[in-house]
N, C-alpha and C positions, 0 to 999 in steps of 0.2 A: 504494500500500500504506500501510495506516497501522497503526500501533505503540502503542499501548495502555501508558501512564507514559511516554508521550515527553518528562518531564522529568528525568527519570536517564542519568547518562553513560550506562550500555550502550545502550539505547535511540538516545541521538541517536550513536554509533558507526554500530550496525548501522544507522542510516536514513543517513546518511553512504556506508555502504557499498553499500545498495544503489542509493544514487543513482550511485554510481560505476560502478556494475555497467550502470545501464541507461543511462546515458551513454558504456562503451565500446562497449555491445554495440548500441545501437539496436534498432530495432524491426526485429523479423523474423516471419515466419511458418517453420514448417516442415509439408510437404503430400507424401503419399502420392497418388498421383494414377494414374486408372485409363488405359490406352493399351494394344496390344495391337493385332491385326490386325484384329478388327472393329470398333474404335476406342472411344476413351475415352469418349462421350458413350455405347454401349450399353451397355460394361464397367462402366460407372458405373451404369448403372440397373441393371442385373443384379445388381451387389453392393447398391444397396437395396433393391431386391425382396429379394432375399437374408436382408438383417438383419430385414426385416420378416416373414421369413419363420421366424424364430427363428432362424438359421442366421448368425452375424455376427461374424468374426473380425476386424473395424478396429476391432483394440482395441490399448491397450498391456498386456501382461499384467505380472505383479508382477516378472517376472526386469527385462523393457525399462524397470518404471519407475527399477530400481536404474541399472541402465546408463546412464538417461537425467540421472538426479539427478549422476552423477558426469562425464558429458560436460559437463552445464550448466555446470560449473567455467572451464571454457574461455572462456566468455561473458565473462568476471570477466576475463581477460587485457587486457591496454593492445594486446595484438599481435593486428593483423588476421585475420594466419593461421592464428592459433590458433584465434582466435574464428569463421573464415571454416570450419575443419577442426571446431569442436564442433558448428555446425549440420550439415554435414554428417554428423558422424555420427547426431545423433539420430536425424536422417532414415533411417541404414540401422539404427537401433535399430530404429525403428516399423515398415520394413519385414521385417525379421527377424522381427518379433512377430506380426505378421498372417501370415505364411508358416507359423512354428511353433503359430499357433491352428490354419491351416487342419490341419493334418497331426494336432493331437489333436482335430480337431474342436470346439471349445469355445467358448461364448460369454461373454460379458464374466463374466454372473451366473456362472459353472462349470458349469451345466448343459452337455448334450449337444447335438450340431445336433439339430433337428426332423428325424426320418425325412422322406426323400423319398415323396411319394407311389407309393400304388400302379401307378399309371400311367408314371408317369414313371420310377419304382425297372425295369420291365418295359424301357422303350424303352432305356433307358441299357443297359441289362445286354445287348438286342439290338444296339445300334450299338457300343458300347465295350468291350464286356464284362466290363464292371465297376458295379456302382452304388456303393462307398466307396471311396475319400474323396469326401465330397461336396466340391462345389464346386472339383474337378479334373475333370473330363469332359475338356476340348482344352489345358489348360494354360494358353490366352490369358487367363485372368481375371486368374492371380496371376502370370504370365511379366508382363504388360502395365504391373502397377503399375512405380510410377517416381517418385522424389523429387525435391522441387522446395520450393527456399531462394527464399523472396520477402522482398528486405534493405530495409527504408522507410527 
């Protein structure tokens, strides 16, 4: 990151600070990850057909990103735990957030899912008896996700 007048106290503070931030917290990933009983490598491709499909709830919506700005605090702790307990939650932030898109239905942009086709709106409604909410048909899509802290 770099700091624009990083010759004024505040400046070299805050770049101070965030050195120290990513010096307790090290490098992490956090990952939403598809799994489920027909397993994660089809789960996965189904949820990108899906977003390509206009239909694309792996988003974080504007509540998860407040949630997530105030977890990230944790990072900033000297304590493992804390900091081991913030990625965890982000992780059930993001997945909370993909759970609550699918149920309004909504994609990153606020538009609606893309109606299901004709075809498919018909089978769904014979086998399940339902065609909304889309992308609940068996439950395996969004039962399957699962978080997963990768600590470098």
């Amino acid at each position: 990151m770099e700091l624009q007048g990083a010759g004024d106290a505040m400046a070299r503070a805050i770049a101070t600070k965030l050195a120290g931030i990513g010096a307790a917290a090290g490098t992490s990933t956090v990952n939403v990850v598809a799994g489920g009983q027909r397993g994660g490598r089809k789960n996965a491709m189904i949820a990108a057909v899906q977003a390509i499909a206009k239909r694309s709830p792996w988003y974080p919506n504007r509540e998860a990103m407040q949630a997530i700005r105030f977890a990230a605090r944790g990072l900033a702790s000297g304590d493992r735990g804390t900091q081991v307990r913030a990625l965890a939650d982000i992780g059930e932030v993001l997945l909370a957030s993909i759970r609550r898109n699918v149920a309004e239905q909504k994609n990153p942009d606020g538009s609606q899912f893309k109606a299901l086709t004709a075809a498919y709106a018909r089978r769904k409604q014979r086998k399940l008896g339902f065609t909304i909410p889309i992308l609940r048909a068996t439950g395996d899509l969004l039962g399957g996700l699962r978080v997963r802290v990768d600590r470098q």
